[in-house]
C-alpha positions in Angstrom: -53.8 -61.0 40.8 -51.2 -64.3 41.5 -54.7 -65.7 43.5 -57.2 -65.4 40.4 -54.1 -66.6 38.3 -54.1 -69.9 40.6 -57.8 -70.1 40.4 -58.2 -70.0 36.3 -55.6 -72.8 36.1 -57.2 -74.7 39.4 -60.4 -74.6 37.0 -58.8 -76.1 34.2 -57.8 -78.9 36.5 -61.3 -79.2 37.5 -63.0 -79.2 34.0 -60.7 -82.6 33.6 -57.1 -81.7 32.7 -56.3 -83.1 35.6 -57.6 -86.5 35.4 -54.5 -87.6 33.1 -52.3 -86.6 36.4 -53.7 -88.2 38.9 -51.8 -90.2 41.0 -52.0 -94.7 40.1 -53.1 -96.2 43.1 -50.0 -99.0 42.4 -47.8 -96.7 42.9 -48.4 -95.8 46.2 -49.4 -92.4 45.8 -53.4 -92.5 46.8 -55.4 -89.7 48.2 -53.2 -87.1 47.1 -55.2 -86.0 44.3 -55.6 -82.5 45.8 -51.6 -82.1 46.2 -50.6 -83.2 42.9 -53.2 -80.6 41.2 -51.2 -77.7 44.0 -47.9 -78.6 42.7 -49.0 -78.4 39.1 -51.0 -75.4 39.3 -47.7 -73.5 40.7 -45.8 -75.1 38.3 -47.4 -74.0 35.4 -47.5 -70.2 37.1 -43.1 -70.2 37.1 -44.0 -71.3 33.8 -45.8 -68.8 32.8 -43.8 -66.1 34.5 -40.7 -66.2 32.3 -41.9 -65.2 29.4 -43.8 -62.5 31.0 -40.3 -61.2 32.3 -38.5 -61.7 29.2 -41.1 -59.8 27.3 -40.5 -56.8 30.3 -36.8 -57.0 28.9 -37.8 -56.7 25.3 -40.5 -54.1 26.1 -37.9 -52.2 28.0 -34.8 -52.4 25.1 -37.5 -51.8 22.8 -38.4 -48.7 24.4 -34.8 -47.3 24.7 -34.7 -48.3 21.0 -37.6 -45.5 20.4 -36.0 -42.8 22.2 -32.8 -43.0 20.5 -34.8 -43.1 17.0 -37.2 -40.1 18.7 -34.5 -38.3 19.1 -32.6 -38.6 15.9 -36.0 -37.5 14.3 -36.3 -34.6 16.6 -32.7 -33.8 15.1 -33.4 -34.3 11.5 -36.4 -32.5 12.2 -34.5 -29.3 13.7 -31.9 -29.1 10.8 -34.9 -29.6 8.6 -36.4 -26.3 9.9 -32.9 -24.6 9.8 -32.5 -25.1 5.9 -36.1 -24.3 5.1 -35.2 -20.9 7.0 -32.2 -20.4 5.6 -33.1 -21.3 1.9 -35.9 -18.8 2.6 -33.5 -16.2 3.4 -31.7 -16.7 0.3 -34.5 -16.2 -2.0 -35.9 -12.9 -0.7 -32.3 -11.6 -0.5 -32.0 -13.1 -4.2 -35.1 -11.5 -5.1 -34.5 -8.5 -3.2 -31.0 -8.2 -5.3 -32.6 -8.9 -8.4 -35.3 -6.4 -8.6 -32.4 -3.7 -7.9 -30.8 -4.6 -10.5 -33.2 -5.1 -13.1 -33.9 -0.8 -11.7 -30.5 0.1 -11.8 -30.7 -1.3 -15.5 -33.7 0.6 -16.3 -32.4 3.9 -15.5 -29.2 3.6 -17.2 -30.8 2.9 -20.3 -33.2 5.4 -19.9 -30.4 8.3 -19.8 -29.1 7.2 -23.3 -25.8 8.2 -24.1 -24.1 9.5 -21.0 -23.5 13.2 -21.3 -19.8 14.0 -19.7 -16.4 11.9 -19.4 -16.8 11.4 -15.6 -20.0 9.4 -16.3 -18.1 7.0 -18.3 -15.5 6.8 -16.0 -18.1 6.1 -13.5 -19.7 3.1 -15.5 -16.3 1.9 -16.4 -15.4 2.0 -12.6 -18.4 0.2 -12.2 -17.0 -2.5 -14.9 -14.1 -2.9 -13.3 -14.3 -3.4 -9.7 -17.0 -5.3 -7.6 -19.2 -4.1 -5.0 -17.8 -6.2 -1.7 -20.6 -6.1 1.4 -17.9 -7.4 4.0 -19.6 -6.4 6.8 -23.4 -7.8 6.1 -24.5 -10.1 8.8 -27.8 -12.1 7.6 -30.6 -12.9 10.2 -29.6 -16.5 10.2 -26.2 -15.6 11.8 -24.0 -16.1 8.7 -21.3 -13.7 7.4 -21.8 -12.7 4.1 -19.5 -11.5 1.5 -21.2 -10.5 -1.5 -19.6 -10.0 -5.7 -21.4 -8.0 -8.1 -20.4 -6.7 -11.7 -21.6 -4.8 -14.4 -19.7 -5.9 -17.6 -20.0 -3.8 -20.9 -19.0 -4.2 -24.6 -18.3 -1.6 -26.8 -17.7 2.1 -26.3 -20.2 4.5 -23.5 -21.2 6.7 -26.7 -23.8 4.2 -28.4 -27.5 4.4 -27.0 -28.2 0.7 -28.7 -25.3 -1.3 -26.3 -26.7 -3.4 -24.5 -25.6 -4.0 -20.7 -24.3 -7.3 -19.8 -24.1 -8.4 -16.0 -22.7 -11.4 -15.0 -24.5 -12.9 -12.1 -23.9 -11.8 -8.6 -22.7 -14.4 -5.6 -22.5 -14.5 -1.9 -20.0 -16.3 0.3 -21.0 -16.9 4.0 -19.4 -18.5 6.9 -21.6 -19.9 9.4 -19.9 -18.1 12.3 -22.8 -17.0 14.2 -21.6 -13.7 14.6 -18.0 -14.2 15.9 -15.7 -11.8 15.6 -12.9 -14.3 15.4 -14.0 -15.9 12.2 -13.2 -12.3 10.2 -9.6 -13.4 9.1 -11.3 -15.8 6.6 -12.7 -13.0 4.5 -9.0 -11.8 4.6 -8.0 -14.4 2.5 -10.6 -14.3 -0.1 -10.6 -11.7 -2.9 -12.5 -11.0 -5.9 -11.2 -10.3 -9.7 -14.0 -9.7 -12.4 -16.4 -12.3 -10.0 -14.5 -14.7 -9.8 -13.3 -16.5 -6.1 -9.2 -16.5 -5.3 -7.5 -17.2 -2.4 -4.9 -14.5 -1.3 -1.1 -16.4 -1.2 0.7 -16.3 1.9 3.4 -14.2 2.0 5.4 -16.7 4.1 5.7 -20.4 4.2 6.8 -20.0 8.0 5.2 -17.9 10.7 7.7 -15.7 12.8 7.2 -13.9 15.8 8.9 -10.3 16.7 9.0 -8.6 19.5 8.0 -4.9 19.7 9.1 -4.5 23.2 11.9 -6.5 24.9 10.3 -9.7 27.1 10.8 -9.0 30.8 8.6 -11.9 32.5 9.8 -15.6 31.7 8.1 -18.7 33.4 10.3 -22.0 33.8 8.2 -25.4 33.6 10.6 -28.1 34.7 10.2 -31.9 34.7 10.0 -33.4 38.0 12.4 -36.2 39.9 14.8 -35.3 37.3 18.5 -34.3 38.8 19.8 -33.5 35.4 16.8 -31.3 35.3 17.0 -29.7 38.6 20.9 -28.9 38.1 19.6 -27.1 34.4 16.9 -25.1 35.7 19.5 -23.8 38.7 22.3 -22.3 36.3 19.4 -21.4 33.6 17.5 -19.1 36.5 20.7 -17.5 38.0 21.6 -16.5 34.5 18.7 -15.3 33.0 18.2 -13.2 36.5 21.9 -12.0 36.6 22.9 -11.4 32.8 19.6 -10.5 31.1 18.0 -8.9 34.5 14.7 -10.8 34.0 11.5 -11.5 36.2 11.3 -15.2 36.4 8.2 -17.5 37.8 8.5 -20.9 38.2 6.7 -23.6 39.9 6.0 -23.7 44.0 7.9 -27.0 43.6 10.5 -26.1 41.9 10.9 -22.5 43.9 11.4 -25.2 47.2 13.9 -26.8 45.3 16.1 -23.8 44.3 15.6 -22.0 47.8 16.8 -25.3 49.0 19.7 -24.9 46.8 20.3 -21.3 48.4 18.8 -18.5 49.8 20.3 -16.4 47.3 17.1 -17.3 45.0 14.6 -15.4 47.1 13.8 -13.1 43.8 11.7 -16.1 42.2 8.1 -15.9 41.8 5.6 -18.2 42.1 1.8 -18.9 42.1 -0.4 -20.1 45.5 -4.1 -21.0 43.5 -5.9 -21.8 40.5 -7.1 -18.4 40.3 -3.4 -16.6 39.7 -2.3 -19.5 37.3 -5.6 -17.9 35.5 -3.8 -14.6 35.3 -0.6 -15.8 34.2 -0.9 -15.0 30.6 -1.4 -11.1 31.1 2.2 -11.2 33.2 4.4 -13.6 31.5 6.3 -12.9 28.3 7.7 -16.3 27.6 7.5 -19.9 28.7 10.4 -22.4 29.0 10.0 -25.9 29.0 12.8 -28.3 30.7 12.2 -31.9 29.3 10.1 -33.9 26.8 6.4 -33.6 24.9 4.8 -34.8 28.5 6.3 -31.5 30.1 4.9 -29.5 27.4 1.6 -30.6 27.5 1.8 -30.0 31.0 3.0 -26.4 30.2 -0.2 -25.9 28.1 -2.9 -27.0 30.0 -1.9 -24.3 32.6 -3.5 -21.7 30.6 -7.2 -22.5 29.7 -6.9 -19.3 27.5 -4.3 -17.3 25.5 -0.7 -19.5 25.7 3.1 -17.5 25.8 5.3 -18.3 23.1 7.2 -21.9 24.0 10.8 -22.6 24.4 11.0 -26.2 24.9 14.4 -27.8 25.9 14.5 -31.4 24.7 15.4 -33.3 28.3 13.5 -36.4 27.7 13.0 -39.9 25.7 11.0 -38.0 22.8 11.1 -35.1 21.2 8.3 -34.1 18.5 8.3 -30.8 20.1 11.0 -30.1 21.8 13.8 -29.7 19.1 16.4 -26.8 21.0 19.3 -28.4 23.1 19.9 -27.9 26.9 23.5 -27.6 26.3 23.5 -24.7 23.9 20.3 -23.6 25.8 22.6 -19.6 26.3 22.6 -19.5 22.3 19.5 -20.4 21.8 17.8 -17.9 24.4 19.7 -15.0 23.4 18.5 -15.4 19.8 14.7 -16.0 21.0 15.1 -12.9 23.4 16.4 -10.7 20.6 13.9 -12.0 17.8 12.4 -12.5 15.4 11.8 -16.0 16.1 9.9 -19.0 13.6 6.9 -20.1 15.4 4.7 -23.6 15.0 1.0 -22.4 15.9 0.1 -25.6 17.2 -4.0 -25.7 17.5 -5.4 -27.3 20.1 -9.1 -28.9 20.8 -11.9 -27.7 23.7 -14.2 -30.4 24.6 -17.0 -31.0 26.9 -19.7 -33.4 27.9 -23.4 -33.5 28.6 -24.8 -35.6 30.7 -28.1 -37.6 29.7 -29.5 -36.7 33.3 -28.7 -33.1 32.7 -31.6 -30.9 33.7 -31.1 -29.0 30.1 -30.3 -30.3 26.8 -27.0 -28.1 26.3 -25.8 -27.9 29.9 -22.4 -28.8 29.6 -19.7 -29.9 32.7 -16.2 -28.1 32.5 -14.1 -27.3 29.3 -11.2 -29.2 28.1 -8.2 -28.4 26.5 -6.2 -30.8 24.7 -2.6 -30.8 22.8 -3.0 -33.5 21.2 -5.8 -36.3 21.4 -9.3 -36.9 23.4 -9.6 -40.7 23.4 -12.6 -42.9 24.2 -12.4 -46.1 25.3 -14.4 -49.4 26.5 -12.0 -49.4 29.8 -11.9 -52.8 31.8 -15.3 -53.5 30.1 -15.3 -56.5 28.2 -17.6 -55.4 25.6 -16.8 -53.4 22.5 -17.4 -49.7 22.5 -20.4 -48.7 20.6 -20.3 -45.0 20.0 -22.4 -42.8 17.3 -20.1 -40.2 15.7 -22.0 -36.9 14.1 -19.9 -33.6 12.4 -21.8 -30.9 12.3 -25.2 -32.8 13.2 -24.6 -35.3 10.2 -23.9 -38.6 11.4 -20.7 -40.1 10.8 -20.6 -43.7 11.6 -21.1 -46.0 14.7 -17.6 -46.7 16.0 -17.5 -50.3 17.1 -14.3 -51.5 18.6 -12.2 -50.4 21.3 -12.1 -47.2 21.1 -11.9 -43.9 19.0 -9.2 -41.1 19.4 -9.8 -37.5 17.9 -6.4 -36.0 17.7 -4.6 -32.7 17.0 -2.2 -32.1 14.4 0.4 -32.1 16.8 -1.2 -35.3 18.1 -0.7 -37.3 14.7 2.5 -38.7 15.9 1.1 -40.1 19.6 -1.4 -42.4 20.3 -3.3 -41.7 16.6 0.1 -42.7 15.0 -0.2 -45.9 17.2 -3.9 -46.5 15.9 -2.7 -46.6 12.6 -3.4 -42.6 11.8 -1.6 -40.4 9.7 1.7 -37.8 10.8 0.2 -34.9 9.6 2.4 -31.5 9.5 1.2 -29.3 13.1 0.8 -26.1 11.4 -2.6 -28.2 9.1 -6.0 -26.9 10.9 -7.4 -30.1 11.2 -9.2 -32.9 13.4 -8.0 -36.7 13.2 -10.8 -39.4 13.5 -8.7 -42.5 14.4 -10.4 -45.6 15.5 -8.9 -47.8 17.8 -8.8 -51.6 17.0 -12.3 -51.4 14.8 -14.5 -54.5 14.4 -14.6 -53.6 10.1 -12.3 -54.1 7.9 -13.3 -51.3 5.9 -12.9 -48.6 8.8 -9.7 -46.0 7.4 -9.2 -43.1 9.8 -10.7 -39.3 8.4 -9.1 -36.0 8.7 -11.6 -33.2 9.0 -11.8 -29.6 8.7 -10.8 -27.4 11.8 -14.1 -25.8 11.6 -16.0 -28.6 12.2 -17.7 -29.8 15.8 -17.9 -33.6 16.4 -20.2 -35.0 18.4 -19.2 -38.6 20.3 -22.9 -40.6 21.7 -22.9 -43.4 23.8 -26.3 -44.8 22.5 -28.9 -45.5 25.3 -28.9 -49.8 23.5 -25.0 -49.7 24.5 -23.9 -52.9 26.6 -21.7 -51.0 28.5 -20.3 -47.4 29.7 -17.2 -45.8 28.0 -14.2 -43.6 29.5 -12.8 -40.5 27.8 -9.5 -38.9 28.5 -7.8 -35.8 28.0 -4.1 -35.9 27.2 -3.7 -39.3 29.0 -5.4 -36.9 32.6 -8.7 -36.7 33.8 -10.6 -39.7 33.1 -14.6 -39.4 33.4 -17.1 -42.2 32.6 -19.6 -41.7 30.3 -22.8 -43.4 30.7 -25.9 -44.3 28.1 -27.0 -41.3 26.5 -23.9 -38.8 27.3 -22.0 -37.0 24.3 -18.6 -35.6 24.0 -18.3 -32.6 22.3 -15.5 -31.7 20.0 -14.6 -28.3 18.4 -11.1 -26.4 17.4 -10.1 -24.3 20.4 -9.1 -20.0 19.4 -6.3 -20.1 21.6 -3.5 -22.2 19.8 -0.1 -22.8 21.2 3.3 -21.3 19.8 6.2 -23.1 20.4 9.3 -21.7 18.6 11.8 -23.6 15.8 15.2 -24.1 16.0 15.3 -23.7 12.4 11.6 -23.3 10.5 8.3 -25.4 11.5 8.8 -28.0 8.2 12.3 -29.0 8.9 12.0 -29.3 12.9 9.0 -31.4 11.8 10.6 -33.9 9.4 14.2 -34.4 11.6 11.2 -35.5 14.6 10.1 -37.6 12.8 13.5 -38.2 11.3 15.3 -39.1 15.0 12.6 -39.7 17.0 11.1 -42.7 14.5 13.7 -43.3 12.5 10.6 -43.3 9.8 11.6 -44.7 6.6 14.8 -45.6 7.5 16.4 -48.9 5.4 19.6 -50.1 3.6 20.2 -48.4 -0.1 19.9 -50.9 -2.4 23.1 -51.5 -4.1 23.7 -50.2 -7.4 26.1 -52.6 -8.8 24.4 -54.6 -12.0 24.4 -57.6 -13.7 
């Protein structure tokens, strides 16, 4: 192809182009008429061969450009679909409900003037009290919970009243069949059709124990001596004077054995796969130090988490509000119960790879405290990620970074971003960006029920990194997604006084929020 490339220009030469470029005899440059038209003719092809090359770039962004779009469209197409079906679904089970009713009116008007006492005590039942379907589970996956009424004025004796019904409603939940979403039907009641919310009967969530704890795990901080000198008294007493079976660490087990031999009686774990069954033997879980020990406590248990005790015995202390040096009072209250719990919700994430071999293959689960944060790294290039909830796209994040955080998160590195303290008993999900290229970019607080979706767009300059609780940083390249949803398994830590007030001193000590010199009250 480069030689028939050559030629067509050679030609042009020929056909008297390049008579303009010959060589002047004065200048010394004679008989080299056949040179100068080489050198031109492979000029003009280097010429040529950068545009070709940057339209291959074009060609090639531009393409990457259509996949992105083909696959939003695949993804508007798909939710498309699910609303057709599910609107479908609501008008045959409309219809369906309708044409029973319009029967069920038909036959009690038929019968006239109802013939005993226990017939208008039926019919006033019926007036009275709604018809709940708390169990019905519609082909689309969503739990249903269905009101219906029959209202009546005037007495049961007169053939000429007229039946009244005030229209019948559904609630669902899209919870795809999940036994765990069943408290929220719980909640909500019914009075004459109308929708209320059941009140809680407590502000504050307390734990009791029906059997006395007889397994307690220690989670120390390490290089710590005032730490190491805690955990040795706090394990010879809880062994001696309550009689308990206590696991702790294989580090920490050297460092007490090391200590004395005396401490032979501890227990202690030797793989991944008994720190698995942890949460069927132990009872309850100390922590000795700050947050950073409790988060360590945490992710331990990829599933069900053992009431917290956690000693404060660092620099912060959001969740850590008992005292090591009272630490005999405050375990013989927790051990005796009832204790006041903070059920602090925590977030499972995942990725999938672009270069998976299926479209939801997902790597390993993640379980974080309190934030997942995505960032541009050492690039020098702002992050440019697309943000969807529940399929419906967000925004494009274009800055630093974006953090989605916890409750119990709201006072870390979201706090940092310029995020909101929120209380760590709200269900909720914090959508902090970091350092955003708008002005007009605020931070979001969504429901806990949601599932956000983080996409590095295949047009993206450059990769991004996601960590989990400050560990295990991955890289995610053009075309991966993070996947965020609210995790079942929250984690209880216990209050030295109530969940709202250990909240507020936190933020109180550990702050100093709001904090400034009264104004004085002497006037004019």
């Amino acid at each position: 192809m480069s030689s028939t490339y050559k030629l067509n220009h050679t030609d042009s030469f020929a056909n008297g182009d390049a008579k303009s470029l010959l060589p002047n005899p004065e200048n010394g440059f004679t008989h080299l008429t056949s040179l100068a038209q080489s050198e031109k003719a492979v000029q003009e092809l280097l010429l040529q061969q950068t545009p070709m090359q940057a339209t291959d770039d074009h060609l090639v962004e531009f393409s990457e450009a259509l996949r992105t779009v083909a696959k939003a469209l695949r993804g508007a197409a798909e939710g498309k679909a699910l609303a057709q079906a599910e609107a479908a679904e609501w008008k045959r089970r409309y219809e369906l409900e309708r044409s029973k009713n319009v029967e069920l009116q038909h036959k009690e008007l038929s019968n006239g003037v109802y013939a005993d006492e226990s017939n208008g005590q039926r019919m006033e039942h019926l007036a009275k009290s709604p018809r709940l379907y708390a169990q019905e589970i519609s082909s689309n996956g969503m739990e249903t919970i269905c009101s219906h009424e029959v209202l009546q004025d005037g007495g049961f004796n007169s053939f000429n009243n007229k039946l009244k019904r005030k229209a019948s409603f559904k609630l669902s939940w899209g919870c795809k069949g999940m036994a765990n979403d069943q408290h929220k039907k719980e909640i909500v009641s019914f009075e004459r059709g109308n929708i209320s919310t059941a009140e809680r009967s407590s502000k504050q969530i307390s734990l009791t124990w029906e059997s006395d704890p007889q397994t307690v795990l220690i989670i120390t901080k390490p290089n710590s001596t005032s730490v190491r000198v805690l955990s040795v008294d706090m394990v010879r007493w809880l062994r001696t004077q309550k009689g308990l079976n206590i696991y702790v660490e294989p580090r920490v087990k050297e460092e007490l054995l090391s200590e004395s031999s005396s401490f032979n009686f501890v227990q202690t774990w030797e793989d991944d796969k008994e720190i698995s069954l942890l949460h069927t033997k132990v009872d309850l879980l100390i922590t000795l130090g700050g947050d950073g020990t409790v988060l360590w406590a945490a992710s331990m248990f990829k599933g069900p988490v053992p009431p917290i005790v956690p000693f404060s015995m660092g620099s912060l202390g959001f969740m850590t509000p008992f005292h090591s040096e009272q630490y005999r009072d405050c375990l013989e209250a927790i051990l005796k119960g009832p204790i006041s719990i903070t059920l602090r919700h925590r977030l499972q994430c995942h990725i999938i790879r672009d270069k998976a071999t299926h479209e939801y293959e997902p790597e390993e689960t993640m379980l974080v405290l309190n934030e997942v944060t995505i960032d541009r790294g050492i690039s020098s290039y702002l992050t440019n990620l697309e943000c969807y909830c529940d399929n419906s796209f967000v925004t494009c994040v274009q800055g630093d970074g974006l953090i989605l955080s916890t409750t119990s998160g709201s006072t870390a590195y979201s706090l940092a971003a310029g995020g909101s303290m929120v209380h760590p008993q709200v269900p909720g999900i914090l959508f902090t960006p970091i350092c955003p290229h708008s002005l007009s970019f605020r931070p979001l607080i969504l429901p806990e029920h949601v599932t956000v979706r983080v996409q590095v767009p295949f047009n993206s300059r450059s990769s991004a990194w996601v960590s989990f609780d400050g560990k295990d940083r991955k890289q995610l390249e053009a075309g991966d997604a993070l996947v965020c949803s609210m995790a079942p398994w929250p984690v209880s830590t216990a209050c030295q006084v109530e969940s709202t007030n250990d909240f507020l001193r936190s933020i109180h000590d550990g702050l100093h929020w709001n904090l400034r010199k009264t104004q004085s009250a002497d006037g004019p």
